[in-house]
Residue, then its C-alpha position, 0 to 999 in steps of 0.5 A: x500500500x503506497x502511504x499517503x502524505x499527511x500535512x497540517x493546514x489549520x490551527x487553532x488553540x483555547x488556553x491560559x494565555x490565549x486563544x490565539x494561535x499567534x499570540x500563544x506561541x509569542x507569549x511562549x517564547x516570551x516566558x510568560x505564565x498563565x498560571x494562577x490563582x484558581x477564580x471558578x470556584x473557592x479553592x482555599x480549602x485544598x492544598x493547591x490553590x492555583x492552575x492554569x486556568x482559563x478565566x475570560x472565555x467567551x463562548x458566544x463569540x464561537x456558538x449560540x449561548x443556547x446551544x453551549x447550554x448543552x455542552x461542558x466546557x471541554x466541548x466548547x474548548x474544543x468547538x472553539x478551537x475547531x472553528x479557529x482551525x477551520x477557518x485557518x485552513x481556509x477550506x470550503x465545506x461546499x466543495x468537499x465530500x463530507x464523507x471523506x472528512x472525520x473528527x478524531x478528537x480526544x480528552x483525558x477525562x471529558x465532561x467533569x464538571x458536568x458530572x460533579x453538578x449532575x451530582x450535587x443536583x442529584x442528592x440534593x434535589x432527587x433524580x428527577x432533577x437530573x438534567x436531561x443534557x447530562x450524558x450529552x455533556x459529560x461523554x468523553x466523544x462529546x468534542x468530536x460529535x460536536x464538531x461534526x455537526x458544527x460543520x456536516x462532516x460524514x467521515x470516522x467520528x470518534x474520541x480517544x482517552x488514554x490521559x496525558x496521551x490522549x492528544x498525540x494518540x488521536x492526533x496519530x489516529x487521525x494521521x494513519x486515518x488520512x494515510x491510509x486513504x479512508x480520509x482526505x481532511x480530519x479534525x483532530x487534537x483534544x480538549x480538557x476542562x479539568x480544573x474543577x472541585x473534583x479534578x483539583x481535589x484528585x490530584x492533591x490527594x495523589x501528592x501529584x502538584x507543586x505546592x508553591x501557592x506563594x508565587x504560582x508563576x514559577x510553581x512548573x519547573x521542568x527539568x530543575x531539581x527544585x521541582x515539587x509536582x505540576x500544575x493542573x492546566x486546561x485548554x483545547x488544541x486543534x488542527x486539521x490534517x489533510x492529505x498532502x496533494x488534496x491541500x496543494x490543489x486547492x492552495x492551502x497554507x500547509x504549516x508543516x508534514x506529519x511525518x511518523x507516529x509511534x505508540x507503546x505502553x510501559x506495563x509496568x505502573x498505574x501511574x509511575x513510568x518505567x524508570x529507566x524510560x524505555x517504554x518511552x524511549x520505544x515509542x520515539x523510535x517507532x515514530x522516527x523509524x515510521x517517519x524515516x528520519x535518523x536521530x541527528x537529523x531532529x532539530x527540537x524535541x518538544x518534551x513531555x517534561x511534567x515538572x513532576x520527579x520521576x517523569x523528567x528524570x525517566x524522559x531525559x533517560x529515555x532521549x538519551x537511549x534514543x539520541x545517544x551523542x545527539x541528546x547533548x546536541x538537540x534543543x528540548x524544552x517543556x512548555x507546561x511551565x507556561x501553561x500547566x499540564x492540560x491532560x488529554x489536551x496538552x499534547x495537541x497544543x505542545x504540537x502546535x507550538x512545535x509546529x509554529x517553531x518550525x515555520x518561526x524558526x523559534x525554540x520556546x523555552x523551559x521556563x523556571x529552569x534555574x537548577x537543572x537536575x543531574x539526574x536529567x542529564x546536566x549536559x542536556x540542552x533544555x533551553x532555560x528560561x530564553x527561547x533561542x531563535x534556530x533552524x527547525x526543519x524537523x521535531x518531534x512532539x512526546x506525550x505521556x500518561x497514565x496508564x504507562x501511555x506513550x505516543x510521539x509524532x514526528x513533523x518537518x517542514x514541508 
């Protein structure tokens, strides 16, 4: 079967510092942070009080107010964002068979606060108070069953949940979807809205975030021996694959080729990687020997680097396996430290942000890395704390979660 070249045409992103594709990647390699103090809700009673949390988001200016009625605010990051990305593309829906045109949209956890509420209504007010919206809203396909119908698309219709790894293994569906020739077009990345009562309160009790309430803005650092957990985030990431001569036909900006995907999970803990990274190493080379490219040939690679102790240390071994000499060569940096970790979201936008430093020829950094860890590798080039303009012609994207989840996408210029 001769394997169908698979391009990026659209962007589009809902996140702590922007809901602008642009303005986002700026902001990135500006340093700045999107962390803060949570403002939804009353989080003085929990250990953690902070996140990456989106505070001024205006739904209206995506869908009608009534239809976002019957939708969490995870299917509305992702409406958002589709919409952004759409348009983007520059794609006309009238001259496309939506048959050919899918939705591969993933979530770590979908609609929770959806269920919390349903929950709290429940006990207190009896069962048939229940909102009849509430599965419609909660299901974790609800992004891609939305996005469908906002724009008639016929095509394989379906969500991925895997946590953190969510984003890379739909954006990896949706790529073999396309290559494979069952796709021209599919929308794909993921979505999260985790940053409620329940979400926070999960992951204080796991002992899994940074505990710096003082200064949140520096409570994600990647890399840095001072590290005491992450920061939950949350946010969409959308783009719009298409098959290569399908995009250059009609014209289309094409921001860059997906080049290779590669998945494997550790077998080995719910929730703790492999120590020695090898399940993530495996994936990395899957996905460069799916794309054909030699290890040296990398010019970034955008980490998954949680800010968490046995992540980073786990991931920087497992780039050494991987890279060898070439690990002390290539530019890695983990942009959560502006953003916090957004789960089944955080991969998709990690790719657009590897993606935009492609075609500005711009590495954002690692911000907060002011003590690099030995355990990670003191000669490793995490670019702390400055992004560094440079070449990038190709880099790869890590995603990982629990679940012992790895998945890696390889992009280059086109």
């Amino acid at each position: 079967m001769n394997r169908r070249r698979v391009v990026i045409t659209g962007l589009g992103c809902v996140t702590a510092l922007s809901e602008s594709v642009e303005e986002l990647f700026a902001a990135l390699c500006e340093g700045k942070s999107g962390v803060s103090t949570i403002e939804s809700f009353d989080a003085s009673a929990f250990t953690v009080q902070f996140a990456g949390e989106i505070k001024r988001f205006d739904v209206s200016k995506y869908i009608d107010r009534r239809e976002a009625k019957r939708m969490d605010r995870f299917a509305q990051y992702a409406i958002a964002g589709a919409i952004d990305a759409m348009n983007d593309s520059g794609l006309d829906l009238s001259k496309e068979d939506p048959y050919r045109m899918g939705v591969i949209v993933g979530t770590g956890i979908g609609g929770i606060k959806e269920i919390e509420e349903q929950h709290v209504r429940l006990l207190k007010k009896g069962p048939s108070k229940v909102s009849p919206f509430c599965v419609p809203r909660l299901m974790a396909n609800a992004a891609s069953g939305n996005i469908a119908i906002q724009f008639g698309l016929r095509g394989p219709c379906f969500c991925v949940t895997s946590a953190c790894a969510s984003g890379n293994h739909t954006i990896g569906e949706a790529f073999w979807n396309i290559a494979s020739g069952r796709s021209d077009v599919v929308v794909t990345g993921g979505s999260e809205a985790a940053v409620t009562p329940i979400g926070l309160g999960s992951f204080c009790a796991a002992r899994s975030l940074s505990l710096r309430n003082d200064n949140p803005q520096i409570a994600s650092r990647p890399f840095d021996r001072d590290r005491d957990g992450f920061v939950l985030g949350e946010g969409a990431g959308i783009l719009i694959l298409e098959e290569y001569e399908h995009a250059k036909q009609r014209g289309a900006k094409i921001y860059a080729e997906l080049l290779g995907y590669g998945a494997t999970d550790d077998g080995h803990h719910i929730t703790a990687p492999l120590p020695d990274g090898a399940g993530a190493a495996m994936a990395m080379k899957v996905a460069l020997a799916d794309a054909k490219i030699n290890p040296g040939d990398v010019s970034y690679i955008n980490a998954h680097g949680t800010s968490t102790e046995l992540n980073d240390i786990a991931e920087s071994t497992a780039i050494r396996t991987v890279f060898g000499e070439h690990a002390y060569q290539t530019p890695v940096s983990s942009t959560k430290a502006c953003l916090g970790h957004m789960l089944g979201a955080t991969a998709a936008v990690e790719l657009i942000a590897a993606i935009q430093a492609i075609n500005k020829s711009v590495i954002p950094p690692t911000i907060n890395l002011d003590n690099p860890d030995e355990r990670c590798g003191l000669k490793m080039d995490y670019v702390p704390n400055v992004a560094r303009e440079t070449k990038v012609d190709i880099a790869i994207s890590n995603s990982f979660g629990f679940g012992g989840h790895n998945a890696c996408l390889v992009i280059g210029k086109v």
